[in-house]
PDB file of N, CA, C and O in Angstrom:
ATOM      1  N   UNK A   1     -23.040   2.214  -4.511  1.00  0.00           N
ATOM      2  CA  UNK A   1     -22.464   0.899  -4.329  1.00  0.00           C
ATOM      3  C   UNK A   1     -22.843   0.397  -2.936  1.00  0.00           C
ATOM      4  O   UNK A   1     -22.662   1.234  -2.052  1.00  0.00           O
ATOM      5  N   UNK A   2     -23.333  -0.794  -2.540  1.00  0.00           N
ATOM      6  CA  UNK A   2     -23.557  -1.192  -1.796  1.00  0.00           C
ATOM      7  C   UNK A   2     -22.299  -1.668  -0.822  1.00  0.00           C
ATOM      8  O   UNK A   2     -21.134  -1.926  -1.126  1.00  0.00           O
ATOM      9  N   UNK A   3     -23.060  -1.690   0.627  1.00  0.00           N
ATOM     10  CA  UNK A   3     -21.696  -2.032   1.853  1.00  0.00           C
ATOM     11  C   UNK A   3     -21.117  -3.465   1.568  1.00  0.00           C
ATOM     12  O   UNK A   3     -19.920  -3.727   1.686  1.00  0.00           O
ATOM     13  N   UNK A   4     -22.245  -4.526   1.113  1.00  0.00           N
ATOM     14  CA  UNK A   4     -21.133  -5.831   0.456  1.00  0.00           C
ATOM     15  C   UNK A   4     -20.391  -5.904  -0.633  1.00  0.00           C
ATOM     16  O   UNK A   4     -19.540  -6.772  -0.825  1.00  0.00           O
ATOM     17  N   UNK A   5     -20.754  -4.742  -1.620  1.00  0.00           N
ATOM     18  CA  UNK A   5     -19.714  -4.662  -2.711  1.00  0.00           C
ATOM     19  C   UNK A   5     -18.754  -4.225  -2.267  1.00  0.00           C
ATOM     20  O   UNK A   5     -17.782  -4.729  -2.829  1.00  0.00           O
ATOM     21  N   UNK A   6     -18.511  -3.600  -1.604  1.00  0.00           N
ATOM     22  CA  UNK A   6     -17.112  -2.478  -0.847  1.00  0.00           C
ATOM     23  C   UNK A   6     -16.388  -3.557  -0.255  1.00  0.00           C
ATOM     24  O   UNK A   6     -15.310  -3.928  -0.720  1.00  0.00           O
ATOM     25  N   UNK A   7     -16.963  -4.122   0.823  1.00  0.00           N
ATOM     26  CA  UNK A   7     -16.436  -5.196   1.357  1.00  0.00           C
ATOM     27  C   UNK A   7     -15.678  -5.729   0.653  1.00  0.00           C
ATOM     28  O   UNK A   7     -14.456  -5.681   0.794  1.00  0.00           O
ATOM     29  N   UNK A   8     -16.603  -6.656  -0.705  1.00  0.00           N
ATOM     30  CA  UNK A   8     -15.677  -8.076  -0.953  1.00  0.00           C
ATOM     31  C   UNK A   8     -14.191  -6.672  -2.451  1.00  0.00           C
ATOM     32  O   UNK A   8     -13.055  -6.648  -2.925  1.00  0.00           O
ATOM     33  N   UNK A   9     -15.133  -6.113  -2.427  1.00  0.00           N
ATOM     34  CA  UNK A   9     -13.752  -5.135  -3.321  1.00  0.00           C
ATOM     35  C   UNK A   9     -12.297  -5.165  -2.376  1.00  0.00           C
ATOM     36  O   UNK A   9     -11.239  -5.691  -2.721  1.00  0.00           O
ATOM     37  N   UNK A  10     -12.643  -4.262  -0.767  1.00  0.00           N
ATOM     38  CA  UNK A  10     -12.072  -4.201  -0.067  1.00  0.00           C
ATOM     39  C   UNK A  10     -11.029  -5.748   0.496  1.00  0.00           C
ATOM     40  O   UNK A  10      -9.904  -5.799   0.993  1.00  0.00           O
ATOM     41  N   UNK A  11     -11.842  -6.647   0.199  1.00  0.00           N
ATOM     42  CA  UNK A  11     -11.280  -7.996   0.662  1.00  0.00           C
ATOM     43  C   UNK A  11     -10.330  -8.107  -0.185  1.00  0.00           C
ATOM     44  O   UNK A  11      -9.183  -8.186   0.256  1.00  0.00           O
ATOM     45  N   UNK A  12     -10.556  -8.140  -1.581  1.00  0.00           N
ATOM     46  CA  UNK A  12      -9.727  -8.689  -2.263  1.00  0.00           C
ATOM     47  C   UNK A  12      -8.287  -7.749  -2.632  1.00  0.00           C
ATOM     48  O   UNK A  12      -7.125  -8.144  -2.721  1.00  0.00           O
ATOM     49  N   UNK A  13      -8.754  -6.601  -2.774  1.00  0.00           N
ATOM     50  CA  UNK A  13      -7.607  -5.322  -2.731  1.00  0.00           C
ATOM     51  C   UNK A  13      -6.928  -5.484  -1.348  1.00  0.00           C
ATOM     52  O   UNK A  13      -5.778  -5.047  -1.293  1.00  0.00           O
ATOM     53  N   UNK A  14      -7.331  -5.919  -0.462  1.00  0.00           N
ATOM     54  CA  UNK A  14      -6.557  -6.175   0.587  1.00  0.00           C
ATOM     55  C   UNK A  14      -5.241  -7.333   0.481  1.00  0.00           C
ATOM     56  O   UNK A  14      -4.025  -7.204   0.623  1.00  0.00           O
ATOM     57  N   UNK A  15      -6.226  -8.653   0.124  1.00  0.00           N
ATOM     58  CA  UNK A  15      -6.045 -10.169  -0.054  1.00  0.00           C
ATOM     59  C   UNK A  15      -4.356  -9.755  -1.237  1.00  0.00           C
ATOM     60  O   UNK A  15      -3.226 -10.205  -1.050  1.00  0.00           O
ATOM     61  N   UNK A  16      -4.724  -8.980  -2.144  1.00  0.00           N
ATOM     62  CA  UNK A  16      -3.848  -8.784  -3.011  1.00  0.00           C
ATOM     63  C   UNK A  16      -2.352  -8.028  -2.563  1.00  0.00           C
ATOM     64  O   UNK A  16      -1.293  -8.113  -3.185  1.00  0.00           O
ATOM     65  N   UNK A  17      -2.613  -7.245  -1.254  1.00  0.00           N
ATOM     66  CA  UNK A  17      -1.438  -6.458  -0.860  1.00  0.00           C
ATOM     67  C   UNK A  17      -0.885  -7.183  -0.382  1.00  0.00           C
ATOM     68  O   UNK A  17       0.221  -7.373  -0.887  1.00  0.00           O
ATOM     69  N   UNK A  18      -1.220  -7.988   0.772  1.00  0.00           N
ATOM     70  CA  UNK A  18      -0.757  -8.973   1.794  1.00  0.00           C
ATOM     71  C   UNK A  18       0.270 -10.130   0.542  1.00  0.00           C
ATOM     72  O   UNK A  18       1.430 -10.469   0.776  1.00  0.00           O
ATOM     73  N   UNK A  19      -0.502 -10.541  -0.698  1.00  0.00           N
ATOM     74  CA  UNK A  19       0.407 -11.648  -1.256  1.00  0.00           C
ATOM     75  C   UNK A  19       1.503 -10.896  -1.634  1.00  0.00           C
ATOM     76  O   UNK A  19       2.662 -11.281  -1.482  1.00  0.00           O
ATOM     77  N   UNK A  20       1.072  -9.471  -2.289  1.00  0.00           N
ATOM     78  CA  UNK A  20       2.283  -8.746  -2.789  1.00  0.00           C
ATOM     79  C   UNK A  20       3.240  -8.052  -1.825  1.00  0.00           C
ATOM     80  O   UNK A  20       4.335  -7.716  -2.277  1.00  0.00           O
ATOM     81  N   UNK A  21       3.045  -7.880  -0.961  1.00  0.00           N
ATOM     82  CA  UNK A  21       4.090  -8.038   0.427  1.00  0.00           C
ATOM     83  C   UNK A  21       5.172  -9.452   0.732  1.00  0.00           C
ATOM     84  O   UNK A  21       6.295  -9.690   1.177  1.00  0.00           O
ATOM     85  N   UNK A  22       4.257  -9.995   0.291  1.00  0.00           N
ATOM     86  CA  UNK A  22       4.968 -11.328   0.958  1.00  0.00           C
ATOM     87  C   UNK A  22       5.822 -11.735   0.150  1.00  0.00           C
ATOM     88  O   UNK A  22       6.868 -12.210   0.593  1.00  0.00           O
ATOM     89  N   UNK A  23       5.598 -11.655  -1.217  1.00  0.00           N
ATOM     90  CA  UNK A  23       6.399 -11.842  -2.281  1.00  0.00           C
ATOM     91  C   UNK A  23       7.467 -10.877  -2.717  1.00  0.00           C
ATOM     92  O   UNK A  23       8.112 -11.182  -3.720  1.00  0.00           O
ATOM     93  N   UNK A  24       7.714  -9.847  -2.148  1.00  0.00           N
ATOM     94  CA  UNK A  24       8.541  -8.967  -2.011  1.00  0.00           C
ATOM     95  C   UNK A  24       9.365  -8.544  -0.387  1.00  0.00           C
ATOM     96  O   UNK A  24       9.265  -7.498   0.254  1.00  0.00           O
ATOM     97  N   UNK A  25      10.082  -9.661  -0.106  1.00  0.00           N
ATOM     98  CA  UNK A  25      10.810  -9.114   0.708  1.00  0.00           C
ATOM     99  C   UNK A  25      12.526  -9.060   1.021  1.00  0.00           C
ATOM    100  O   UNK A  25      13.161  -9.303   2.048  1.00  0.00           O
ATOM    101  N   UNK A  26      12.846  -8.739   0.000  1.00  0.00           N
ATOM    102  CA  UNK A  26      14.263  -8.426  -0.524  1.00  0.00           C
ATOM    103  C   UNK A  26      14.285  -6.880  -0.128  1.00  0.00           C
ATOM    104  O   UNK A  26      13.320  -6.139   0.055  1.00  0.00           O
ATOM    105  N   UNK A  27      15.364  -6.654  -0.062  1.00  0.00           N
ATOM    106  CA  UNK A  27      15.695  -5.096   0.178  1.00  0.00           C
ATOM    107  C   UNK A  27      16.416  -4.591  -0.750  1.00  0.00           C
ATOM    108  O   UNK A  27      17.306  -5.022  -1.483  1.00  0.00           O
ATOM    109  N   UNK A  28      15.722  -3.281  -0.558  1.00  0.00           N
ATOM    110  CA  UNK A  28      16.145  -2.026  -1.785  1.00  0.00           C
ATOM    111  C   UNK A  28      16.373  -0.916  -1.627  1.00  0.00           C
ATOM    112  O   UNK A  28      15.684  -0.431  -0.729  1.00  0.00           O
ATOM    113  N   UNK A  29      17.234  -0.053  -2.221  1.00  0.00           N
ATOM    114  CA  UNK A  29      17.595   1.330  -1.776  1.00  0.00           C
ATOM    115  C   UNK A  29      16.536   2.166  -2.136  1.00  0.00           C
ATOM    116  O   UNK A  29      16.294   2.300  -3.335  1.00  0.00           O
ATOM    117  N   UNK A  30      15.879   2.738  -1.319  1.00  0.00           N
ATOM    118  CA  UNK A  30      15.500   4.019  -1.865  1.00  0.00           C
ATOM    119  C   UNK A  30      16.140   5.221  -1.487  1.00  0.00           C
ATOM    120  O   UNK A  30      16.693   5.456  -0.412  1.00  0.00           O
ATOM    121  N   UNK A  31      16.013   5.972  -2.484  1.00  0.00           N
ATOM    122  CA  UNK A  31      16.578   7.389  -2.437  1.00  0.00           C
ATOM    123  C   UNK A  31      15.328   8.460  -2.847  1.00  0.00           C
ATOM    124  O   UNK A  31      14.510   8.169  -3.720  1.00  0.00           O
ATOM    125  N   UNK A  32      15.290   9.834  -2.040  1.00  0.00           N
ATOM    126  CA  UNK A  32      14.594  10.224  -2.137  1.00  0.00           C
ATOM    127  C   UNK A  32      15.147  12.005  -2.101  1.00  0.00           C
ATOM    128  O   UNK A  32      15.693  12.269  -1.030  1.00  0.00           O
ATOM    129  N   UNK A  33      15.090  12.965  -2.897  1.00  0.00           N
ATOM    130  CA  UNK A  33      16.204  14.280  -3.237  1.00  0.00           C
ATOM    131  C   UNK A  33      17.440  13.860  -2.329  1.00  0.00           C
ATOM    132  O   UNK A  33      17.844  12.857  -2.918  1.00  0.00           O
ATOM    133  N   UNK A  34      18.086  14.010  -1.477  1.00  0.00           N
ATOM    134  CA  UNK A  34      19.293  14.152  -0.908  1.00  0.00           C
ATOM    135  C   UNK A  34      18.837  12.686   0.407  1.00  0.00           C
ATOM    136  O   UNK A  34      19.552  12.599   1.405  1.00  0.00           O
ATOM    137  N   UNK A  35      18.223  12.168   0.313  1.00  0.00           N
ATOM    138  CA  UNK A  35      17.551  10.652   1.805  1.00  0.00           C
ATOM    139  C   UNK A  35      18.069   9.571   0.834  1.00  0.00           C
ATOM    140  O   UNK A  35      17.832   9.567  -0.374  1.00  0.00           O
ATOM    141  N   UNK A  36      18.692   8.792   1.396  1.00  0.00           N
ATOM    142  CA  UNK A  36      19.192   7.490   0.682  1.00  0.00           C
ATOM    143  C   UNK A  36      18.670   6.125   2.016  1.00  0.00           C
ATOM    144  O   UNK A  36      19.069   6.560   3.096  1.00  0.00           O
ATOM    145  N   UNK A  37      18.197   5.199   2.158  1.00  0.00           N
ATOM    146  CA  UNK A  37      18.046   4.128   3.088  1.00  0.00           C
ATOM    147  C   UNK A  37      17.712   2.934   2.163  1.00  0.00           C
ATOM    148  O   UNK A  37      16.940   2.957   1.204  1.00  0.00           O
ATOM    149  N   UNK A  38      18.415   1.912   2.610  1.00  0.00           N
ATOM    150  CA  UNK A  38      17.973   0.235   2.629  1.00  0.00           C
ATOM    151  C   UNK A  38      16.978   0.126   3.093  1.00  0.00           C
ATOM    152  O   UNK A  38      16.836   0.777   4.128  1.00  0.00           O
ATOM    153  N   UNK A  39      16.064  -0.511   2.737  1.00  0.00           N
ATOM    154  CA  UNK A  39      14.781  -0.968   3.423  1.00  0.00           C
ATOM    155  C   UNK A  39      14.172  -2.288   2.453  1.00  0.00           C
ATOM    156  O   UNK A  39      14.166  -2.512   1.243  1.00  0.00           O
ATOM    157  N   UNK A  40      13.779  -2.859   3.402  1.00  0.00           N
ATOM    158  CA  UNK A  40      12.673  -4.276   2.571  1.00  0.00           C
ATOM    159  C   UNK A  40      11.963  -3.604   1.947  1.00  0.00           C
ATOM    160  O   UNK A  40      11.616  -2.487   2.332  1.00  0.00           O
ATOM    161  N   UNK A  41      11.518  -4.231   0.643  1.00  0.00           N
ATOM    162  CA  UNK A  41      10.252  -3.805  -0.427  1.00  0.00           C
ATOM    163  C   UNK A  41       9.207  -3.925   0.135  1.00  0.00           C
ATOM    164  O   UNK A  41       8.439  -2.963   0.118  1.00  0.00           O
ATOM    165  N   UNK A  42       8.889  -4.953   0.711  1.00  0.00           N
ATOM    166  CA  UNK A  42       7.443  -5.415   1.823  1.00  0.00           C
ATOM    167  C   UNK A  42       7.368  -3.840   2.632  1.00  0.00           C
ATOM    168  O   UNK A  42       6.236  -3.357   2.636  1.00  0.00           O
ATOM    169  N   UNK A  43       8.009  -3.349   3.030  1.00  0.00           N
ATOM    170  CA  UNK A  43       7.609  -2.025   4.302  1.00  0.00           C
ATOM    171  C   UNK A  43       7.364  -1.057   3.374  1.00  0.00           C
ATOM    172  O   UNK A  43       6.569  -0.144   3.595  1.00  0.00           O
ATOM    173  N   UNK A  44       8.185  -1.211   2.000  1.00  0.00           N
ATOM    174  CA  UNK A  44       8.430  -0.163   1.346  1.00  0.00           C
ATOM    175  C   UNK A  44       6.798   0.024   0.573  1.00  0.00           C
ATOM    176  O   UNK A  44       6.346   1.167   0.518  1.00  0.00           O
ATOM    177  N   UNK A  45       6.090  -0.973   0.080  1.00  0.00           N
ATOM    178  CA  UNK A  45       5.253  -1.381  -0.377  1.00  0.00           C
ATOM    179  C   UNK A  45       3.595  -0.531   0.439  1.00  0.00           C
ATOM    180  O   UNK A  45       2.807   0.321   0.029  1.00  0.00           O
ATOM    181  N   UNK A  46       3.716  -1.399   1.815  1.00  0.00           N
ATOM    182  CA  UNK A  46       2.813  -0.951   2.937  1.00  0.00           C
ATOM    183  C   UNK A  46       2.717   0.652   3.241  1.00  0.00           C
ATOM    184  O   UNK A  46       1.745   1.259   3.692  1.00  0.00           O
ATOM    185  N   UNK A  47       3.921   1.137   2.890  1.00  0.00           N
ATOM    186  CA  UNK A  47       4.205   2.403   2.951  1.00  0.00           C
ATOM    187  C   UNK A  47       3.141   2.820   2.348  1.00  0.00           C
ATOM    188  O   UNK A  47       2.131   3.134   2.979  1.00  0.00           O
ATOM    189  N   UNK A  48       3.230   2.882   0.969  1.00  0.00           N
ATOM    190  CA  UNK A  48       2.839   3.360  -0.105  1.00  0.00           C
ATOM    191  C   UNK A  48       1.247   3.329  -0.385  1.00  0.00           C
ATOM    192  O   UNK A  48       0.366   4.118  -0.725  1.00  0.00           O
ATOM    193  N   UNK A  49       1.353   2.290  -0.128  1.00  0.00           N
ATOM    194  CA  UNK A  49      -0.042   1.645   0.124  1.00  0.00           C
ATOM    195  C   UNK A  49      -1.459   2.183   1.113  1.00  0.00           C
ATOM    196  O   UNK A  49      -2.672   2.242   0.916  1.00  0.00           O
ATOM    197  N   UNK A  50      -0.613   2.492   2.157  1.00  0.00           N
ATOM    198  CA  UNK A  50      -1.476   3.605   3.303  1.00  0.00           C
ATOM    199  C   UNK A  50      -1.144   4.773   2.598  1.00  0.00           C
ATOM    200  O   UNK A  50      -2.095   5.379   2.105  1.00  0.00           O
ATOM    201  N   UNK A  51       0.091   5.275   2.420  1.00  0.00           N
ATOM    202  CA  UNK A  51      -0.285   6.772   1.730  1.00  0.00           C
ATOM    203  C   UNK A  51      -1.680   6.509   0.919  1.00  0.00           C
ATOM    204  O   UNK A  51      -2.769   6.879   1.357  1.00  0.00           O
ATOM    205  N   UNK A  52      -1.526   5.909  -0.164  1.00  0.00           N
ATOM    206  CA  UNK A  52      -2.845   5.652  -1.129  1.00  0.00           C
ATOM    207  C   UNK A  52      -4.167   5.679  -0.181  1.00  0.00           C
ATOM    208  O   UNK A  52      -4.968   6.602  -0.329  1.00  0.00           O
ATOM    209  N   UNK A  53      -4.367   4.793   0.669  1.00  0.00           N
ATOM    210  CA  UNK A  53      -5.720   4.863   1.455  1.00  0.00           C
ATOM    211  C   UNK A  53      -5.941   6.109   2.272  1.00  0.00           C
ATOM    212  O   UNK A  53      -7.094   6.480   2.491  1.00  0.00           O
ATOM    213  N   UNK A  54      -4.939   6.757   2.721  1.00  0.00           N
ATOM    214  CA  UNK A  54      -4.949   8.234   3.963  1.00  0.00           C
ATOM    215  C   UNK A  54      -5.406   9.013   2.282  1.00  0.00           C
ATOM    216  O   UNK A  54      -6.413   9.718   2.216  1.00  0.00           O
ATOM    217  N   UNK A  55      -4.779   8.833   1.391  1.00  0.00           N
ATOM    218  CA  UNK A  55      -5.149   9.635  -0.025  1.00  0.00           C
ATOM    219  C   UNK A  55      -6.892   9.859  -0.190  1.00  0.00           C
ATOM    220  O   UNK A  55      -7.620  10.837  -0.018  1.00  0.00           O
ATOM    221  N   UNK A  56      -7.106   8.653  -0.547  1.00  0.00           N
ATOM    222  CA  UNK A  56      -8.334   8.279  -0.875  1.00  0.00           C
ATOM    223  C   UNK A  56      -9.809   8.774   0.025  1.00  0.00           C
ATOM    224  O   UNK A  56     -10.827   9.347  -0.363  1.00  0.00           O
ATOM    225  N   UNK A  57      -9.363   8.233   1.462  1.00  0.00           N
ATOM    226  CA  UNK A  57     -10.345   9.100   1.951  1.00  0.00           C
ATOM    227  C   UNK A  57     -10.205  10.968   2.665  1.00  0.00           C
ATOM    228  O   UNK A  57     -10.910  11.738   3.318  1.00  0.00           O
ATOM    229  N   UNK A  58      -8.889  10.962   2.044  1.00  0.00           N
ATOM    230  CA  UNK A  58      -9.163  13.064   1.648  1.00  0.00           C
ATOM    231  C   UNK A  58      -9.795  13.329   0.872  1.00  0.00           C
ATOM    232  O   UNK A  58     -10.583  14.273   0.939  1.00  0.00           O
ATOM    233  N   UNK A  59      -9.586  12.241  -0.561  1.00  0.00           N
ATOM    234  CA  UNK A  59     -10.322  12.727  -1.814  1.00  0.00           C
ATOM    235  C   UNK A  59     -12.071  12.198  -1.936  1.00  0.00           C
ATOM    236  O   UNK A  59     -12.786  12.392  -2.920  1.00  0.00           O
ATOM    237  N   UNK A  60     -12.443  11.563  -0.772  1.00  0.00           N
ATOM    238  CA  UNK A  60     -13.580  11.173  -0.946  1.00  0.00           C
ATOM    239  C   UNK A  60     -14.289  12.051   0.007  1.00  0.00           C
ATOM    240  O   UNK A  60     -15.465  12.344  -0.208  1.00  0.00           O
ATOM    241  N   UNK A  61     -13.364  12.702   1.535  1.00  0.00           N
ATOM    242  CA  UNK A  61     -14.681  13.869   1.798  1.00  0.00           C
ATOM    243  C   UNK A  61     -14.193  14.879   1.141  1.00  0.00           C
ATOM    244  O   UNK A  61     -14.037  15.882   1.839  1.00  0.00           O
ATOM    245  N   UNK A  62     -13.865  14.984  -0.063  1.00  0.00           N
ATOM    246  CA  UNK A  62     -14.661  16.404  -0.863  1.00  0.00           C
ATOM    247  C   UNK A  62     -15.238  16.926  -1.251  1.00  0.00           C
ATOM    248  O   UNK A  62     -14.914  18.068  -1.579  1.00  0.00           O
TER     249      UNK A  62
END
């Protein structure tokens, strides 16, 4: 795959978090085994979101 396909992939998978952040910023409990916290969906979201990318490039130098 070429470095401008990545890019505009990258753009738009980006373009897409940022709206879906924005459109989510109500707060929600998460609970997690015995961790309970309030937090905005937007942080909660971004969270998740970098886990996925710190993910991705473990699984890509393998």
């Amino acid at each position: 795959m070429s470095k401008e396909t990545r890019l505009v992939i990258l753009s738009i998978i980006g373009t897409l978090v940022v709206v879906g952040v924005l459109q989510n910023m109500r707060t929600v409990t998460i609970r997690f085994i015995l961790w309970e916290m309030g937090v905005p969906l937007s942080l909660f979201l971004l969270f998740v979101v970098g886990l996925g990318f710190i993910a991705g490039l473990f699984w890509r130098r393998r």
